[in-house]
C-alpha positions in Angstrom: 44.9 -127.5 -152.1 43.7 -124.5 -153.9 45.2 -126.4 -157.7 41.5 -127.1 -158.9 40.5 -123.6 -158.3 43.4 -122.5 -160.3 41.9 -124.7 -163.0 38.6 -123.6 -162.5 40.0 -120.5 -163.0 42.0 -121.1 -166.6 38.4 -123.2 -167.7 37.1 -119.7 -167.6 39.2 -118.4 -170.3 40.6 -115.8 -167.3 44.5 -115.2 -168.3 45.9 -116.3 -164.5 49.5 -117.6 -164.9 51.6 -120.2 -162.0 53.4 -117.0 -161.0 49.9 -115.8 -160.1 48.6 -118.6 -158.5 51.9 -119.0 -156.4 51.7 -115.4 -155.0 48.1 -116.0 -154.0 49.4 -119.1 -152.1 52.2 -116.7 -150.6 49.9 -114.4 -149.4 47.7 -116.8 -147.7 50.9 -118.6 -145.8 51.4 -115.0 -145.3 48.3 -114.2 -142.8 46.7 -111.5 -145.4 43.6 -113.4 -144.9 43.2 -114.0 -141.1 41.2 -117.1 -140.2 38.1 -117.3 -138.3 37.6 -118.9 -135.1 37.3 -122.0 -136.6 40.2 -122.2 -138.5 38.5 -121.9 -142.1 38.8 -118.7 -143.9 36.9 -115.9 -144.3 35.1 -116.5 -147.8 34.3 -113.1 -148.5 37.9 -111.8 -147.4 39.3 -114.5 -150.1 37.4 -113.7 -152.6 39.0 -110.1 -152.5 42.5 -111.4 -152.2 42.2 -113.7 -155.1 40.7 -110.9 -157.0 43.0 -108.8 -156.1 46.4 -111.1 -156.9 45.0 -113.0 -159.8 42.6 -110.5 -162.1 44.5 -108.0 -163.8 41.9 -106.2 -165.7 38.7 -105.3 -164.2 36.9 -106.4 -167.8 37.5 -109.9 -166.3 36.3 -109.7 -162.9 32.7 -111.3 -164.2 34.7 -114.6 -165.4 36.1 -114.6 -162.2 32.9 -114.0 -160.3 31.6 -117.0 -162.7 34.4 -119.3 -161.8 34.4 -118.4 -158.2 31.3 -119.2 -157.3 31.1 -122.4 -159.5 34.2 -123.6 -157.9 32.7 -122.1 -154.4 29.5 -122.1 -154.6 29.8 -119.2 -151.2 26.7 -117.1 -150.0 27.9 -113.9 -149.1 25.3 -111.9 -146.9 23.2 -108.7 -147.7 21.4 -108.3 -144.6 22.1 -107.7 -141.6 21.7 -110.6 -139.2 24.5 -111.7 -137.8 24.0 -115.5 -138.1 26.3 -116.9 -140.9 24.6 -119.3 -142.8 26.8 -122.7 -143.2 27.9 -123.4 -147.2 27.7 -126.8 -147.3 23.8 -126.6 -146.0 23.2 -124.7 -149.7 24.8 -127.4 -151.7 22.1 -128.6 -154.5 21.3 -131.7 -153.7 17.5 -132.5 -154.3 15.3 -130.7 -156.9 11.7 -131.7 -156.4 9.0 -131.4 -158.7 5.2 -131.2 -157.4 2.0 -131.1 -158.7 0.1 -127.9 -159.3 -2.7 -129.5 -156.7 0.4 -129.9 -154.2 2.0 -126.1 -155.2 -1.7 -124.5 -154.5 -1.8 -126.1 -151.4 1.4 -124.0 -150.0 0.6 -121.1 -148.2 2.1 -118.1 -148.7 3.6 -116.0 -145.4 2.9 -112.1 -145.8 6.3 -110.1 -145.6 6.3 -109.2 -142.1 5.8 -112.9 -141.0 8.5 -114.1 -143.6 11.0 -112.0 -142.5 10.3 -112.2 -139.0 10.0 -116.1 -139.3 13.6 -115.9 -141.3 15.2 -114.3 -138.0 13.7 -117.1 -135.6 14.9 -120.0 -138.0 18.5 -118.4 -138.1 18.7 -118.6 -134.5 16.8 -122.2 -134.2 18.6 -124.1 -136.9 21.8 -125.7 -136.1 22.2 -128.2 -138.7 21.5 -128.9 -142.7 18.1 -129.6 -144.2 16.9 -131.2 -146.9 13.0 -131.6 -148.5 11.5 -130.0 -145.7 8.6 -127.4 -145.4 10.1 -125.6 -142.1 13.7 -125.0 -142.1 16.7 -123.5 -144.6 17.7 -126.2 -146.7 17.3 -127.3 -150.4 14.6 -129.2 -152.5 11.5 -129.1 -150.2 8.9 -126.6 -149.9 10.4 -124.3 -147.1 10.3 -120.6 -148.1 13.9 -120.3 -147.2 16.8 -121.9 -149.3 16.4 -122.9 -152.6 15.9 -125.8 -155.0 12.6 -126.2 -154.0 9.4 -124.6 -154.7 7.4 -122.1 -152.5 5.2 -119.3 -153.7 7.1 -116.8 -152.4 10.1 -117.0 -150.1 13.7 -115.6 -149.7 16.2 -117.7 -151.9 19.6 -118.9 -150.1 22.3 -119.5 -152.2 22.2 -121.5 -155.4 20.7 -120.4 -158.8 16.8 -119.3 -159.5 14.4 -122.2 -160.7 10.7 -120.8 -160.1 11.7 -117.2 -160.1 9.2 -116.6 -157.1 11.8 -115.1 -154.5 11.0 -111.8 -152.8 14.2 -111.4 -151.5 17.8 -113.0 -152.5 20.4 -113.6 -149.6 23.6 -113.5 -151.7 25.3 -110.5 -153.9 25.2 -110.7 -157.5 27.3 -109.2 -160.5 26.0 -107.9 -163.3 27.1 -107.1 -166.8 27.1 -103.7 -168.3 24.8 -103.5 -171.5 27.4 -103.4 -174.9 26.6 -100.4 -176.2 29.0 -101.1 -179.5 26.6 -104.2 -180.4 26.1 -104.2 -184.2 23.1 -103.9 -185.6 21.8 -106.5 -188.1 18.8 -104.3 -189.2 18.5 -101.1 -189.0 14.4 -100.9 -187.8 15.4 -99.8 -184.4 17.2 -96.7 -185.5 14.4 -95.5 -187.7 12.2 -95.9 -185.0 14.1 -94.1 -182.8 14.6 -91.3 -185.5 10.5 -90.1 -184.7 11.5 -88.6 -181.7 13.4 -85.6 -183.7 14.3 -81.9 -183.1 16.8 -81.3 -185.1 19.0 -77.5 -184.5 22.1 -75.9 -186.2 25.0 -76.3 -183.8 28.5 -76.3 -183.8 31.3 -75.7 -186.4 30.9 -75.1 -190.2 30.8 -78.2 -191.3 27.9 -78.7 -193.9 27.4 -77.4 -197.4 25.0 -74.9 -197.8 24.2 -75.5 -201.5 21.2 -73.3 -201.7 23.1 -70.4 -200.4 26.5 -71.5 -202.3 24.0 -71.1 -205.5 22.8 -67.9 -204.9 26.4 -66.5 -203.9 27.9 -68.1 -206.7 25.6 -66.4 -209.1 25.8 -63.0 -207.7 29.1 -62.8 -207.9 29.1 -63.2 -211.5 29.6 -66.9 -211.6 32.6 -66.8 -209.3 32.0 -70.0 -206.8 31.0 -68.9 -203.6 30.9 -71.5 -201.2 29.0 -71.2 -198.2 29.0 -73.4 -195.1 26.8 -73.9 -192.6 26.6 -75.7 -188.8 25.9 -79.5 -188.9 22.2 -80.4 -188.3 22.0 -82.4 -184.4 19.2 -84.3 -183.0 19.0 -81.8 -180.2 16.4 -84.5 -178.1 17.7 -85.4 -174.6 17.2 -88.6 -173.5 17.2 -90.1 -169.9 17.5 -93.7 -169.8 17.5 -95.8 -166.9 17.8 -99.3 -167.8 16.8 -102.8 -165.7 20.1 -105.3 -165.5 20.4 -108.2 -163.9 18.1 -111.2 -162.8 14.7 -111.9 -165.1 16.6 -109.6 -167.6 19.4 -111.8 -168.2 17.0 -113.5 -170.9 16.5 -110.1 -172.9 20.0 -109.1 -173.2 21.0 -109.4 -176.8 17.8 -106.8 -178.0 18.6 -104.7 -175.0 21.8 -104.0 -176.1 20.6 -104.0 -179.4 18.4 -101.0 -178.2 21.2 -99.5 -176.1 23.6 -99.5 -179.1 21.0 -97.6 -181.3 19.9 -94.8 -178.5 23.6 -93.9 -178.6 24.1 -93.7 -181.7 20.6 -91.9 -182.4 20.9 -89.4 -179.5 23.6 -87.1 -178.8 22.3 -85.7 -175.3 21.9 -89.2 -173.6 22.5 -90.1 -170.0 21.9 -93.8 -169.1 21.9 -95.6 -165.7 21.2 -98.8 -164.4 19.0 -99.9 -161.2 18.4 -104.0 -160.9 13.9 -104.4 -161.0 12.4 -101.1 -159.9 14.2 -97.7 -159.0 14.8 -96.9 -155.1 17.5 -94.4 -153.9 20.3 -94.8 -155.7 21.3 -95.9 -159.5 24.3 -97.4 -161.2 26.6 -96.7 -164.3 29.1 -99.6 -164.1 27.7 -103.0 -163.1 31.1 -103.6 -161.6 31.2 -100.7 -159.3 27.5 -100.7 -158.3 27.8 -100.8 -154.6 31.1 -98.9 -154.6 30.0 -95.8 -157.0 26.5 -95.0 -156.1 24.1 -92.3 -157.5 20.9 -90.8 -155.7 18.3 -90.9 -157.3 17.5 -87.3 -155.5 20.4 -85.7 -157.2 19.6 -87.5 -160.6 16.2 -85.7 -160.5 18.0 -82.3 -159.2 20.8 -82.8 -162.2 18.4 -83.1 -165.2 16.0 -80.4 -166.6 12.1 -80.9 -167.1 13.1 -81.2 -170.7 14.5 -84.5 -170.7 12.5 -87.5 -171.9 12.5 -90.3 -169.5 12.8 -94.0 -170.6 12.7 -97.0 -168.4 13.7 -99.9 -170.2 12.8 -103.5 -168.0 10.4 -106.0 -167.7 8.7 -104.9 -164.6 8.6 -108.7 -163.9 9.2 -109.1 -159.9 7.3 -109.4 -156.6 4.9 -107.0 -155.4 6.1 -106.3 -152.7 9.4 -104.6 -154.4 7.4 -101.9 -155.7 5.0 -101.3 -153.1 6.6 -101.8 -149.6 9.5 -100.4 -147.8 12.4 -102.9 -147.4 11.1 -105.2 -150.5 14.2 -104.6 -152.5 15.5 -108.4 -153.1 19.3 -107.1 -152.5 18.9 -104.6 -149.4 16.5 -102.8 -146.8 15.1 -100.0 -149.1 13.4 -97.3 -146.5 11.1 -96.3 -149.3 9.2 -98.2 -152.0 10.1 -98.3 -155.3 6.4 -96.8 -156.1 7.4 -93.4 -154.5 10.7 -93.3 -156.5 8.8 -94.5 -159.8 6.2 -91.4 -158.7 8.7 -89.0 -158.2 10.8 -89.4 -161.7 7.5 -88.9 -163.9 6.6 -86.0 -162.0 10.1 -85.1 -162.3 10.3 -85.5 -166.2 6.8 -85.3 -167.6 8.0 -86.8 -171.0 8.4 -90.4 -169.7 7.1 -94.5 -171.1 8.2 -98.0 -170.2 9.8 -100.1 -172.5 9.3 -103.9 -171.9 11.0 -106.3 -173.7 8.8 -109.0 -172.0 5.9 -110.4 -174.2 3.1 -108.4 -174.3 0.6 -111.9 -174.6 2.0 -112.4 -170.7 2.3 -109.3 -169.4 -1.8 -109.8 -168.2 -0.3 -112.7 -166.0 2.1 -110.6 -164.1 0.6 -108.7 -161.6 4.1 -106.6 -160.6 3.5 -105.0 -164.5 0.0 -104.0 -164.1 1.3 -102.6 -160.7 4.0 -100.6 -163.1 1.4 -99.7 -165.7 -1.1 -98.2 -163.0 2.1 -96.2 -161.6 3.0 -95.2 -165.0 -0.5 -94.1 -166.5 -0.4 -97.3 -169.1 2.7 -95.5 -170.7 4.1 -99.3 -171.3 5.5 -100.4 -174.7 6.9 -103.4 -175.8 10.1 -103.8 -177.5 8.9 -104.3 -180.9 9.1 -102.5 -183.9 5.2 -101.0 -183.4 6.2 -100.9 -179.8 9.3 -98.5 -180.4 7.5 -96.2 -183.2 4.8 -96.0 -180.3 7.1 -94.6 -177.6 8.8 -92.0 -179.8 5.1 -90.7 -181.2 4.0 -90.1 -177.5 7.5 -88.5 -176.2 7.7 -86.2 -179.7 4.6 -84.9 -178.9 
C-alpha cells in the first residue's frame, strides 16, 4: 500500500532501491512502529523509521522531508496541547479570495485571546471545517488552519499564502546556506575587504623584497633572500544568519554573501536562528533541535572584539520580537527584544543586514521594531548597502 510513496520517493531524485523499500515494509509487519488506538500509525514515529531504513546520507534527508510531506501532507505538533489535530481536516481544499473591504473588516484577536481561543476550539471541535470564520479548517477566515485569510492567526498545516501567521503548528526543515556558492562578480568581496586589519602571522611564507634588496646588496651582491609571515585579515566576525520561512526568497544572494564572508574572513563563526534570536542558535539546519546552542554561552564564548552581523529580513509578527512565547515554532520564555538587547551590548561592533527591499521596509512594522532595537544600524544587501556596514564596523 505504501508503492506510491516509494515513488514519491524516487520522483525526488532520493537514491531508495526495492531492497529498501522491502525492509521498510519488513519492519512495519514487524511492530517497530506500534499502532495507536485506532489502528493507524503513529505519523511522526513513521516518519523516523522510513528515515531511518530508506535515507542513507543525511545530505538527503531535505528530499525526503520534501517528498514526505507532499506524499503526506502530516502536521506534526510543536506545542504542547494534547489534542491531536486530525490530517485529513488540513487537506487544501478551498482557497478564497476576498476583497480588501471584506479583509479590513476581520478583526484581529490580541495573543492572549488567540491562544487561549486555540485551546477551547481543540477541545470543542470534533469534525472538519471548511470556509468558516470560527473553527480549524481551510479556506475561510478562521484564524486557525490555513488557506484562508486572517490578519493574524496560527497556521495549521499546509503551505503559507498571506504570510500573516504568528505562530506555525507544524515543524519545518531548513537548508543550510552553501557556503562554496560561486561568485559571478566579485563586488561583494571588495566590499567586504573595508572592514580590514591586516597582522603578520604564521610561517615564512612571503617575500620580503625590500629586505631581500638590502641583504642582497650588503653582502656584496650575494642574493639574500628574506622571508617574512603572510599578511591575515586579523577582523573577527560573528555572524548569525536568519534561515528558513520569508527567507526562503533571498537565498541565492545570501549565500552569495555567506560564500564571500568565508572566504574574506579568517576568524568567522556563523550560526543560524529562524526570524529573531531567543535562547538558543543553530549550526546545521538538519540538527537544529537535536544540537542546540545558548545564546548565553555564545555571548560568554566570544570577546568584545568581535564584530556582530545579523543577516535577515526582520520581516515577521510583532509579537515575535516583543512578547514572551511569540516564537512561531515554540514557547520562548523571553522575547526576542531582550536577546536582540543583550548581543549588541554584548558586542558593541554590531549592524543588520537585510536583504529585503529597502522601498518596503517602511511597510513592515516588525523592521522598524528591529531598527529601533538596533539604533538604525540596518543595511540592505546591496553593493552601497555592504560598503556601508564595513565603514561603520571598521571604525
Amino acid at each position: 500500500m505504501l508503492i506510491d510513496f516509494f515513488y514519491s520517493l524516487r520522483a525526488a531524485k532520493l537514491p531508495v532501491s526495492v531492497k529498501e523499500y522491502l525492509t521498510l515494509l519488513e519492519a512495519l509487519q514487524a511492530g517497530v512502529v506500534g499502532p495507536l488506538s485506532d489502528g493507524a500509525w503513529s505519523l511522526d514515529d513513521f516518519y523516523h523509521l522510513g528515515r531511518t531504513v530508506l535515507v542513507k546520507d543525511e545530505k538527503h534527508y531535505d528530499k525526503f522531508d520534501r517528498a514526505f510531506a507532499a506524499y503526506f501532507k502530516g502536521v506534526e505538533m510543536l506545542t504542547d496541547f494534547t489534542q491531536e489535530v486530525p490530517a485529513d481536516w488540513l487537506r487544501k481544499i478551498l482557497e478564497r479570495e476576498l476583497t480588501p473591504e471584506q479583509k479590513a473588516a476581520i478583526e484581529k484577536m490580541g495573543w492572549d485571546e488567540l491562544m487561549e481561543t486555540l485551546k477551547k476550539r481543540l477541545e470543542e471541535q470534533k469534525e472538519r471545517h471548511e470556509g468558516g470564520n470560527k473553527w480549524i479548517g481551510t479556506g475561510g477566515t478562521s484564524p486557525f488552519g490555513h488557506g484562508g485569510y486572517n490578519p493574524q492567526g496560527i497556521r495549521i498545516g499546509g503551505a503559507s499564502k498571506n504570510r500573516s501567521a504568528v505562530k506555525v503548528w507544524e515543524q519545518r526543515a531548513y537548508k543550510d546556506y552553501d557556503d562554496s556558492q560561486e561568485l559571478g562578480t566579485r563586488n561583494i568581496k571588495v566590499a567586504l575587504r573595508r572592514l580590514r586589519k591586516f597582522a603578520r602571522e604564521g610561517h615564512e611564507l612571503e617575500l620580503d623584497l625590500p629586505d631581500t634588496i638590502r641583504s642582497t646588496a650588503a653582502n656584496a651582491g650575494f642574493l639574500d633572500i628574506k622571508m617574512v609571515p603572510e599578511r591575515h585579515n586579523n577582523v573577527k566576525v560573528l555572524l548569525l544568519m536568519d534561515v528558513g520561512g520569508t527567507m526562503d526568497d533571498h537565498i541565492q544572494r545570501v549565500e552569495e554573501l555567506f560564500s564571500a564572508v568565508k572566504t574574506e574572513f579568517k576568524h568567522l563563526e556563523f550560526y543560524y536562528f529562524h526570524n529573531c534570536v531567543y535562547d538558543f542558535m543553530w549550526k546545521n539546519n538538519k540538527r537544529r533541535f537535536a544540537e542546540k546552542f545558548p545564546t548565553w554561552d555564545i555571548i560568554r564564548k566570544y570577546n568584545k572584539d568581535y564584530k556582530l552581523i545579523f543577516v535577515g529580513d526582520a520581516t515577521m509578527s510583532p509579537y515575535e520580537i516583543l512578547q514572551p512565547g511569540g516564537s512561531v515554532e515554540y514557547n520562548n520564555e523571553e522575547p526576542g527584544a531582550e536577546w536582540l538587547q543583550r548581543l549588541t551590548h554584548a558586542f558593541p561592533k554590531f549592524a543588520w543586514i537585510n536583504p529585503e527591499p529597502q522601498g518596503v521596509w517602511q511597510y513592515r512594522q516588525s523592521i522598524s521594531i528591529v531598527q529601533q532595537l538596533l539604533g538604525q544600524r540596518m543595511y540592505p544587501l546591496s553593493l552601497k548597502g555592504l560598503e556601508d556596514t564595513m565603514r561603520l564596523l571598521s571604525k
